[in-house]
N, C-alpha and C positions, 0 to 999 in steps of 0.2 A: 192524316193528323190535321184537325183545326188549326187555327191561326191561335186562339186562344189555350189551347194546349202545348202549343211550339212556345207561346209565350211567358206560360206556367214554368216550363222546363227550362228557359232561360234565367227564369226567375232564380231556380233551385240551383240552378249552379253557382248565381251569383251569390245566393243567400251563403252555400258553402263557403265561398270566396271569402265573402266580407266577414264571414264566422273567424277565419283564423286571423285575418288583417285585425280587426277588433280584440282578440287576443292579445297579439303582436303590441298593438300601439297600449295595450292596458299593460303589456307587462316593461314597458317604457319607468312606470312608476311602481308596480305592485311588484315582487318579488311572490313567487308561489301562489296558492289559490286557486289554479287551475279548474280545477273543479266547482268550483264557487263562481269565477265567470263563465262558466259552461251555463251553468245552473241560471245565474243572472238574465245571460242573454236569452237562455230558452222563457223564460217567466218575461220578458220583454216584446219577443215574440208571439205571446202566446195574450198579451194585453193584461199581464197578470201583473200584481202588487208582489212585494218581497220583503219578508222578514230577516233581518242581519241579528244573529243572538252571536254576542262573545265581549269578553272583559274590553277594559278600555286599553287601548294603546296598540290595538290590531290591524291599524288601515282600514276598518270601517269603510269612516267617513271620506277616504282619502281614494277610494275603493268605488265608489258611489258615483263619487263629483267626477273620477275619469271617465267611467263609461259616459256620461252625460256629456261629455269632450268627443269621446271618440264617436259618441251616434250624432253630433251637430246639435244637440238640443238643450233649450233652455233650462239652466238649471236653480235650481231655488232650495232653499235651505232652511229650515224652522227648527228652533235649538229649544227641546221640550224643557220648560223648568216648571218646581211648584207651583209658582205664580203667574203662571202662562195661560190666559184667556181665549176662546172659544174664536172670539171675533181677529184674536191678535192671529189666527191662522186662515179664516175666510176673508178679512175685511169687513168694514164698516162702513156708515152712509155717515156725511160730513157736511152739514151746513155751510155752505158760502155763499158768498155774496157777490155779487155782481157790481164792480167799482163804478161802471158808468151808467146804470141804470137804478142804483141800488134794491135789485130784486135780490131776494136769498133762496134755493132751493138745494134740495141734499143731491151729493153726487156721492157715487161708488168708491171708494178708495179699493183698490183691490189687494187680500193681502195675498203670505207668499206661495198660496194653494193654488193660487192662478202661474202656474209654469209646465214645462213638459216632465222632468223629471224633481219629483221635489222629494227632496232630502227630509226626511223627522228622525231627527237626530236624538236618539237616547227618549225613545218613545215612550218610556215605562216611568220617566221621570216626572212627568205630567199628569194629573190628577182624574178620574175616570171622566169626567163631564167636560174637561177639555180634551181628553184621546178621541171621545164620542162626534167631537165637531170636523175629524176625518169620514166617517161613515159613510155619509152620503156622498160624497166625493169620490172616495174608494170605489162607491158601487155604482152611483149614477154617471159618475162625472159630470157633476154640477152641483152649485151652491148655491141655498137658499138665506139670503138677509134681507131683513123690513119686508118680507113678502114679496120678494123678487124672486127669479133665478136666473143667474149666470152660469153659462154654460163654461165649464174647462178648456183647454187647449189641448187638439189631436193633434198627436199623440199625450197620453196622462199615464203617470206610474208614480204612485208611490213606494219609494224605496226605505224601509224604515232600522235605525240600530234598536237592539232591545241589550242594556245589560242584564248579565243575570238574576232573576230576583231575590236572588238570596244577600244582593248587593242593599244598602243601607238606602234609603232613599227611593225606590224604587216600588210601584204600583202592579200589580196584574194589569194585564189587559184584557177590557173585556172579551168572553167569547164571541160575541157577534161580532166586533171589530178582526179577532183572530180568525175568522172564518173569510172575510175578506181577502186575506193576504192567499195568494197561489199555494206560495212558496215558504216555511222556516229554513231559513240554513245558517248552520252553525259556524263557524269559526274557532278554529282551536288555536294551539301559539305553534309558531313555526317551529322546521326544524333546527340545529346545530347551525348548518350550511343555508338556510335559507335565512337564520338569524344573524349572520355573520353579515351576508352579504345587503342586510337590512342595512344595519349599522354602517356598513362601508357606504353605501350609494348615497344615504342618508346626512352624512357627515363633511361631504366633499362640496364643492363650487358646482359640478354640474346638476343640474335637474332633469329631468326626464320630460322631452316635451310628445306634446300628443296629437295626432296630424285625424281629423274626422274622417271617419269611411263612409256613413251614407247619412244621406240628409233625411229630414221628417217627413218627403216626400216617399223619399224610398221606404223606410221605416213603415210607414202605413202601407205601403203596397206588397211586404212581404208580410206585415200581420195576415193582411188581408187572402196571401195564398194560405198561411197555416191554416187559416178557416175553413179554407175549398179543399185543403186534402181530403179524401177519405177514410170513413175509422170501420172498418170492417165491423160488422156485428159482434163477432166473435172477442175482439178487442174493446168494445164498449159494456157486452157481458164482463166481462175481464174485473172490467175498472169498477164498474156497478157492485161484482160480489167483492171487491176489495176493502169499497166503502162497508157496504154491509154487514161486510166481518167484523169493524171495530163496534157495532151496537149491541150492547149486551143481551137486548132482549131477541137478537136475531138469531133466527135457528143454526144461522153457519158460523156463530158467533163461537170463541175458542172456550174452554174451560178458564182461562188465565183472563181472558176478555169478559166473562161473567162476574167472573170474582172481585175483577180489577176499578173498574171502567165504569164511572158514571152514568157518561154518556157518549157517544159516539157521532161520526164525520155524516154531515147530512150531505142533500145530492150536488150541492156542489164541490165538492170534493172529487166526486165522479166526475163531475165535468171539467175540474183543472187535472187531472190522472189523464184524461183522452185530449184535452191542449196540447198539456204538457210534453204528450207521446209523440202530437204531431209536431212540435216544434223540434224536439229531439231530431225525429227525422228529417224533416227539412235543413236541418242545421249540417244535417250528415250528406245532404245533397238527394237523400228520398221521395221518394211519393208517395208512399203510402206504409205509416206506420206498422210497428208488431208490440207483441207483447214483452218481448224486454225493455221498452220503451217506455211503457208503464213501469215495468221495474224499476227501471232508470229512476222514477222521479216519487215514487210510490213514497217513499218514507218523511223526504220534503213536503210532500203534499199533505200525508195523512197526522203527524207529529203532534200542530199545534192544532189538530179538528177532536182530538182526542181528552175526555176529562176522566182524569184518574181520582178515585174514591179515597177515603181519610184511611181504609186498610190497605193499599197499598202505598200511602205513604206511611205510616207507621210502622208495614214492613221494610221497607224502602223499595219496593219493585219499583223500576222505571219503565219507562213509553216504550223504550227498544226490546225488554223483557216480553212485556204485553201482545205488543203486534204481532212479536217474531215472524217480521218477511223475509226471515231467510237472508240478509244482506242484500234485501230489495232496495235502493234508495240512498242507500249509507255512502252517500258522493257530499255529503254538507250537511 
């Protein structure tokens, strides 16, 4: 065994490790969810973006700002409103002057898109021309203003809330913006017992403090194994005909998927389906993913890559009707 190999596998243990510590310190403030930071961390790992869909008053955003605590990294927060400008989320160039030479030249103001984890809070409340000034961010990691580009900070993840849209106020987001994100995961409202003890934790003197498990050095170096695991071929077919399937005009496409479906998850989709797989497994202490792992993340993955036609909303079918994977994914 190489030095390099010896050192992968300590990698994966630690990553195990720090998988459940991260848990542990998130559930300091989150009561339940489990699955939802499973899901988190793996789209974190995996250098992916994250869609949060669920009414207001679900820990969200309270949900977000921990993990950003318990991984050591910066975090930043942009609260989408109507009137929320393009520049108010990259920054702007700002004329000043120079008091002792009286020269004026523009400098950078950075806005709050420059952080490790940045928070877009209630993403659908903001109008399409300013959701569009994440884009390039999202997928380059970097911004362009006045014909510059600034580079991000690595580690970059946008973590985003969407309310429902059927809420008052509230925008679609573009397709191409929604193809960006890894991950949609839903959030529904707690149980009896897990609402109870909301309320209780919530209402008291104490708070829940939250102690970091790895820092952004470490962070980047276990991205960096998820990448070098291997995806078996077999496993990469896998993911490929999964996407496949949702395209109507694809021969492995379903009858309900013809009928349904606009249009269907393009290849990247396949390519966060085989992340996703290996992040799964590494998180489990693995080296080399399988096909439940795809399962695992299939429906997060595929969900928001999917556009439904005006007859199946008029019949009411939904995306889970459509896909039918079986209880592929159904973890958020």
């Amino acid at each position: 065994m190489s030095s390099t190999d010896q050192r992968d596998l300590e990698l994966l243990a630690r990553l195990k490790a720090a998988r459940g510590e991260i848990a542990a310190q998130i559930a300091q403030r989150i009561v339940g969810q489990a699955q939802i930071v499973d899901n988190m961390i793996s789209a974190i790992l995996g250098g992916g973006h994250v869609l949060l869909v669920g009414v207001p008053g679900l820990a969200k955003t309270l949900l977000i700002q921990t993990i950003a605590e318990a991984l050591d990294l910066e975090f930043s927060r942009i609260q989408f409103t109507p009137d929320l400008m393009p520049s108010d989320i990259t920054g702007t160039e700002l004329l000043e002057e120079d008091h002792g030479t009286g020269r004026r030249a523009f400098t950078f103001a950075r806005g709050p898109v420059f952080g490790n984890i940045v928070l877009a809070d209630e993403i659908n409340r903001a109008p399409p021309k300013t959701q569009a000034a994440l884009l390039q961010a999202m997928q380059e990691r970097t911004v362009t203003v006045s014909g510059k580009t600034y580079a991000l900070p690595n580690p970059f993840f946008v973590l985003a809330t969407q309310n429902p849209i059927e809420q008052e106020g509230t925008y679609h987001l573009p397709e191409a913006q929604l193809d960006r994100f890894m991950y949609e995961l839903r959030i529904g409202y707690p149980t009896v017992q897990e609402e109870e003890e909301i309320v209780s934790s919530t209402t008291g003197a104490k708070v829940g403090q939250v102690r970091p498990v790895l820092s952004a050095d470490e962070l980047r170096e276990m991205q960096q194994l998820v990448r070098r695991l291997p995806a078996p071929p077999s496993l990469v077919s896998y993911a490929v005909s999964l996407a496949r399937a949702t395209r109507p005009d694809d021969p492995s496409a379903t009858a309900l998927v013809k009928k349904y479906v606009s249009f269907g998850a393009g290849p990247r989709a396949g390519q966060n389906l085989v992340l996703g797989a290996k992040s799964r497994a590494a998180m489990d202490g693995r080296s080399v993913p399988d096909l439940e792992d795809v399962d695992a993340v299939a429906f997060s993955v595929l969900r928001h890559r999917v556009v439904m036609n005006f007859q199946a909303e008029a019949e009411g079918v939904g995306i889970e009707k459509v896909l039918a994977l079986g209880g592929r994914g159904r973890n958020g």
